[in-house]
C-alpha positions in Angstrom: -14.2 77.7 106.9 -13.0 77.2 110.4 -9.8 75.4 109.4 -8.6 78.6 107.0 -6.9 81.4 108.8 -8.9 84.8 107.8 -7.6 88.3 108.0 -10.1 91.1 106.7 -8.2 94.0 105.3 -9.6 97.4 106.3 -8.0 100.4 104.1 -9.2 103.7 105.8 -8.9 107.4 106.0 -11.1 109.8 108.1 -13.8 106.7 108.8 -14.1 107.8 112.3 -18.0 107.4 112.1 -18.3 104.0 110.8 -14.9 102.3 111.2 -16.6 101.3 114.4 -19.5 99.5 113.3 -18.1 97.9 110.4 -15.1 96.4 112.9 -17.8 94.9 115.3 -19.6 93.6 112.5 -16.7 91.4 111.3 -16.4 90.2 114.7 -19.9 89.0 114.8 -20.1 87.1 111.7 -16.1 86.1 111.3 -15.7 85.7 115.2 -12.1 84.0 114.2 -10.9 85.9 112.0 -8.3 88.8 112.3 -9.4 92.4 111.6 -6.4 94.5 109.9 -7.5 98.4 110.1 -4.4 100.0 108.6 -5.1 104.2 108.5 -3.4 106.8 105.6 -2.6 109.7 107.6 -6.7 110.0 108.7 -7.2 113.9 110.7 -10.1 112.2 112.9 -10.3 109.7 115.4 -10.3 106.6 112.8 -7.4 105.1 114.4 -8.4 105.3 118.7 -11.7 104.0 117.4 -10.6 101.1 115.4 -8.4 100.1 118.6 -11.3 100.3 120.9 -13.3 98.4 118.9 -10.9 95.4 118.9 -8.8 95.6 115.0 -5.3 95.3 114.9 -4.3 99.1 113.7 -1.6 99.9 111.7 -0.4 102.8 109.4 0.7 104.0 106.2 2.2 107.5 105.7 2.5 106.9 101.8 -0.9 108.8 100.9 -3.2 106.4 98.5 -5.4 103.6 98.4 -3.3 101.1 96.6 -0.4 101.7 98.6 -2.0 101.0 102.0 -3.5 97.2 100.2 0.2 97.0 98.9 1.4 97.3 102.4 -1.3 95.3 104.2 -0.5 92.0 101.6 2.7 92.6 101.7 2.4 92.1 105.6 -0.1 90.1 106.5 -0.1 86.3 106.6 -3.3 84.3 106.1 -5.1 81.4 104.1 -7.9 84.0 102.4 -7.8 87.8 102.7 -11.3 89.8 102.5 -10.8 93.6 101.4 -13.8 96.2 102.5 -13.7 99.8 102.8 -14.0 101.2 106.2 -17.1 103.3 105.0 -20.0 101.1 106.3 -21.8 100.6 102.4 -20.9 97.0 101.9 -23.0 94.6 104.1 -20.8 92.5 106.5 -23.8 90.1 107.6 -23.2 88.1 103.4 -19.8 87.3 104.2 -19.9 84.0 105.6 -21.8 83.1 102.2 -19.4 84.3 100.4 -16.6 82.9 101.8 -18.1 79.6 101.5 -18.9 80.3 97.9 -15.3 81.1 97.4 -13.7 78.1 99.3 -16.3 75.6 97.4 -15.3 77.1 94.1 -11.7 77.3 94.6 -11.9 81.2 93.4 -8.9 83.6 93.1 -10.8 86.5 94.1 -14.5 86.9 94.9 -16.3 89.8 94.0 -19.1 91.6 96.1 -21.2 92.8 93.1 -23.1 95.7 93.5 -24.4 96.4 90.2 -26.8 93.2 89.3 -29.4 93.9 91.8 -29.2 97.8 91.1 -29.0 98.1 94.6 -25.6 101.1 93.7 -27.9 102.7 91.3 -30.9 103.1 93.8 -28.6 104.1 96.9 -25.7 106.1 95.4 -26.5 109.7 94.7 -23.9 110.9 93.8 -23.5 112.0 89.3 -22.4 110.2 86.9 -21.2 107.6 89.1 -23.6 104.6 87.7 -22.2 105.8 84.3 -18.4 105.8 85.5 -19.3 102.2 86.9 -21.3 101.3 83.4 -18.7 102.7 81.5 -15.5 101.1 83.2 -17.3 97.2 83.0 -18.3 97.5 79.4 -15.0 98.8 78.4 -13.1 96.1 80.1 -15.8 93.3 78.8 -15.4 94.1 75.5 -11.5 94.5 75.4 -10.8 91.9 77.2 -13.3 89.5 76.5 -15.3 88.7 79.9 -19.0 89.2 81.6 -17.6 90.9 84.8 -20.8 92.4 86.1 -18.9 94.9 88.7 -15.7 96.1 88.4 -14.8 98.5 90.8 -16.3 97.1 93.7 -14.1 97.4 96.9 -15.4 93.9 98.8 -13.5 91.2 97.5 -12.2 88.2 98.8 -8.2 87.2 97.6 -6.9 84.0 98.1 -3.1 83.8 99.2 -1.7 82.8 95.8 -3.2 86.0 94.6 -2.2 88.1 97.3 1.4 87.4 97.2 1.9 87.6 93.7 0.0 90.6 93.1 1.9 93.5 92.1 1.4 97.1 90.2 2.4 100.6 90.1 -1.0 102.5 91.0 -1.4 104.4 94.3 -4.8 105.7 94.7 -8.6 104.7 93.8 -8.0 102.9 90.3 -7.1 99.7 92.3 -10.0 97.9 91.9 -9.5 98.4 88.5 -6.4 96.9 88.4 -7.4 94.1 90.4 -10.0 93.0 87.8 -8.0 93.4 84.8 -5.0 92.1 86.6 -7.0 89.1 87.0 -8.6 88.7 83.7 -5.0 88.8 81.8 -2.9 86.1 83.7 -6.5 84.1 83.4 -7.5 83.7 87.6 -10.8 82.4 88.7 -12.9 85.1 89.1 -16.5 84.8 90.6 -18.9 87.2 92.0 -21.7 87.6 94.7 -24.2 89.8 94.5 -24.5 91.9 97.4 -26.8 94.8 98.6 -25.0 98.4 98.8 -26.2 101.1 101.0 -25.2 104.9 100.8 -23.0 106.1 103.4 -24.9 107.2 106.4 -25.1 111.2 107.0 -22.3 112.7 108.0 -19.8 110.4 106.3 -18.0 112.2 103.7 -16.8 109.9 100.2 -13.1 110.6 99.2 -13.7 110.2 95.8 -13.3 112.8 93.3 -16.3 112.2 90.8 -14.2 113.7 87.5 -10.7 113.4 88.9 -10.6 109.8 90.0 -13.0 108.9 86.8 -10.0 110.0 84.6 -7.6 108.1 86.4 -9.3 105.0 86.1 -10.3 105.5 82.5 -6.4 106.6 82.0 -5.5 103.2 83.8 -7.3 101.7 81.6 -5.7 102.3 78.5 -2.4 101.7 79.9 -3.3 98.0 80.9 -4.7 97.4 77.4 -1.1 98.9 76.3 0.4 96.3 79.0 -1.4 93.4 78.9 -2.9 93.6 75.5 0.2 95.4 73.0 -0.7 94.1 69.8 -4.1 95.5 70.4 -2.8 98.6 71.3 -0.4 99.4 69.0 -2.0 97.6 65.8 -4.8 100.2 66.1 -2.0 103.1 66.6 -0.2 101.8 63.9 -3.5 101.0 61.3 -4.6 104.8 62.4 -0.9 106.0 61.3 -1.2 104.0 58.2 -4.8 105.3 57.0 -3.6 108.6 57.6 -0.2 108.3 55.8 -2.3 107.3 52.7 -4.3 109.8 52.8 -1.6 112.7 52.6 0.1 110.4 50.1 -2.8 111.1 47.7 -2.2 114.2 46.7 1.6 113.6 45.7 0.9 110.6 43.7 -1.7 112.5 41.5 0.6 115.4 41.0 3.7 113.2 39.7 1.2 111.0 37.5 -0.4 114.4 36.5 2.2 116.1 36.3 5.2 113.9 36.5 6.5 116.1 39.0 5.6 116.5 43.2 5.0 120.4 44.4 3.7 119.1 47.7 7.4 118.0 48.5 7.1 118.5 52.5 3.1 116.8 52.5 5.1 113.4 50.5 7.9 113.5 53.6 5.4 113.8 55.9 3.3 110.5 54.7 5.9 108.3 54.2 7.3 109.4 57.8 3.8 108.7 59.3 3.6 105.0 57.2 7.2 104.2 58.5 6.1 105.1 62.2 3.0 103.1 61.8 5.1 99.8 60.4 7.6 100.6 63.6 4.3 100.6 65.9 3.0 97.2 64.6 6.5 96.0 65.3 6.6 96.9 68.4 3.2 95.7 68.7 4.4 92.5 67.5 7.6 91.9 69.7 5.8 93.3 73.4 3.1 90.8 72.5 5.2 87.8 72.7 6.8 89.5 75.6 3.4 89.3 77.3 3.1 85.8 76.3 6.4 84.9 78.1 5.4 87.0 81.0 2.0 84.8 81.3 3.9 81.3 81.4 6.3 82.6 84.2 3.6 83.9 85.8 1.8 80.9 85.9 4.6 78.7 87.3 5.4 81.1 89.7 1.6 81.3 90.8 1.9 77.5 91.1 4.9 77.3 93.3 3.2 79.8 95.9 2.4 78.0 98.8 
C-alpha cells in the first residue's frame, strides 16, 4: 500500500458540518495519501473548512455531481483513487482493508457495500429509499447478468486504468449508476466490501431529491440498456410493434376472406406501418449491437495501453 500513490476524491456541496471530520479521518488512517475536496458552488463554509482541516480544495462551477468526479479524474494523478461523499455516512476507519482487498485482487473498482449487512436499511430514514436501492440492483442484475449487491453506493475505490478511461454524459446523482453499469458492460473487475453506513448526524441536510433523482436514475437506466445492450432494447420495441401490428391486422384479413373486400382500409395501413417500423427497429437493433461489439474490443485495447 505504501508504494501506490493515493488520492481520495471528495465531491461536496454545503458539507460544512462534516467535511471536517471526514478530512481528518482520511488523514488518520491514509496518513500518505492526498485528500482532493473539490466544492460545487457550496453557500456555507465547506470550502474554509476543508482548508483548515488540511485537503487540497478546489472548485467546480458546473453544478452536478458527475461533473465535479469528471473534473477531479480528469485532474488528478495517482496509482488508486478512493471516491466518498463529504457527508460523514461511510466509515473511513475500513479503508485500509479495503484497499488492501483491492490491491491483492487486482480490482477495477471496489465497492463499499451497504446493503448486505442492512446496516442502509436500519440507519436511513428517509422513504422509499431501500426500495429505490432494491429496485435499481435487481434491475441491473437481471439485465445485465451480475450479483452486484449495491449499486449506488458512493465509496468506491478506482484504479487508474479506470479512471482515465472513464467517460459519460450524466451530471448529477445517477453517477453511481453509471459507474456500475459502465463497469459491468466493457467486463471490469468488480468487487465489493461490505461496510457499515450511518445516517447523517443532525443538522446535515441530504441533497437528494427522493422522487426526482429516483427518476433520473431509473431514466439512466434504460438509456444504458439502449447503449450498452441495443439488441435487447430494440428487439423488445420491435417484438412489442410486431404483436401489435398483428393484432390490428386481424380485423382486415377476416373482412377480405369474409367478404373479399377491406372496409377497415385506414386500421390495414396502420398495421402494416407498425410491422414495417418494428422490422426497421430489430434492424437497428441488429446493426448498433455489432457496433457495441466493436466499441468493446477498442475499448479493451485502449484500457490495455493505459499506463
Amino acid at each position: 500500500m505504501e508504494s501506490h500513490k493515493i488520492a481520495v476524491l471528495v465531491p461536496c456541496y454545503n458539507e460544512a458540518l462534516t467535511i471536517e471530520k471526514v478530512v481528518r479521518d482520511f488523514k488518520t488512517y491514509l496518513p500518505n495519501a492526498d485528500i482532493y475536496v473539490y466544492d460545487n458552488n457550496s453557500k456555507d463554509e465547506t470550502i474554509a473548512i476543508a482548508k483548515e482541516a488540511g485537503a487540497i480544495v478546489r472548485q467546480e462551477k458546473r453544478q452536478g455531481k458527475a461533473n465535479v468526479v469528471f473534473k477531479m479524474f480528469r485532474e488528478i494523478d495517482a496509482d488508486l483513487y478512493i471516491m466518498i461523499d463529504g457527508d460523514d455516512t461511510y466509515p473511513v476507519e475500513c479503508v485500509q482493508e479495503m484497499v488492501e482487498q483491492f490491491i491483492e485482487n487486482n480490482c477495477d473498482m471496489l465497492v463499499g457495500d451497504r446493503l448486505s449487512n442492512n446496516s442502509y436499511r436500519k440507519e436511513n430514514k428517509r422513504a422509499f429509499h431501500n426500495f429505490g436501492n432494491n429496485l435499481v440492483r435487481n434491475l441491473i442484475n437481471v439485465f445485465f447478468g451480475s450479483e452486484l449487491k449495491d449499486i449506488l453506493s458512493g465509496y468506491r475505490i478506482f484504479s487508474k486504468k479506470f479512471v482515465k478511461n472513464y467517460s459519460s454524459s450524466i451530471k448529477g446523482f445517477e453517477l453511481e449508476t453509471d459507474l456500475s453499469v459502465y463497469s459491468l458492460n466493457y467486463g471490469l473487475t468488480i468487487e465489493e466490501y461490505s461496510i457499515n453506513y450511518r445516517d447523517r448526524p443532525e443538522g446535515s441536510v441530504s441533497k437528494l431529491n427522493t422522487f426526482t433523482d429516483g427518476f433520473k436514475v431509473i431514466k439512466l437506466f434504460f438509456n444504458l440498456v439502449r447503449l450498452y445492450k441495443p439488441l435487447l432494447f430494440f428487439g423488445s420495441v420491435s417484438i412489442i410493434l410486431f404483436i401489435i401490428g398483428i393484432i390490428f391486422m386481424i380485423v382486415p384479413i377476416r373482412e377480405y376472406f369474409e367478404y373479399k373486400y377491406v372496409y377497415k382500409v385506414p386500421t390495414l395501413i396502420f398495421s402494416i406501418m407498425l410491422t414495417i417500423v418494428a422490422l426497421l427497429a430489430f434492424t437497428t437493433g441488429l446493426i448498433l449491437d455489432n457496433i457495441s461489439i466493436i466499441d468493446k474490443k477498442n475499448f479493451k485495447v485502449r484500457y490495455n495501453n493505459t499506463k
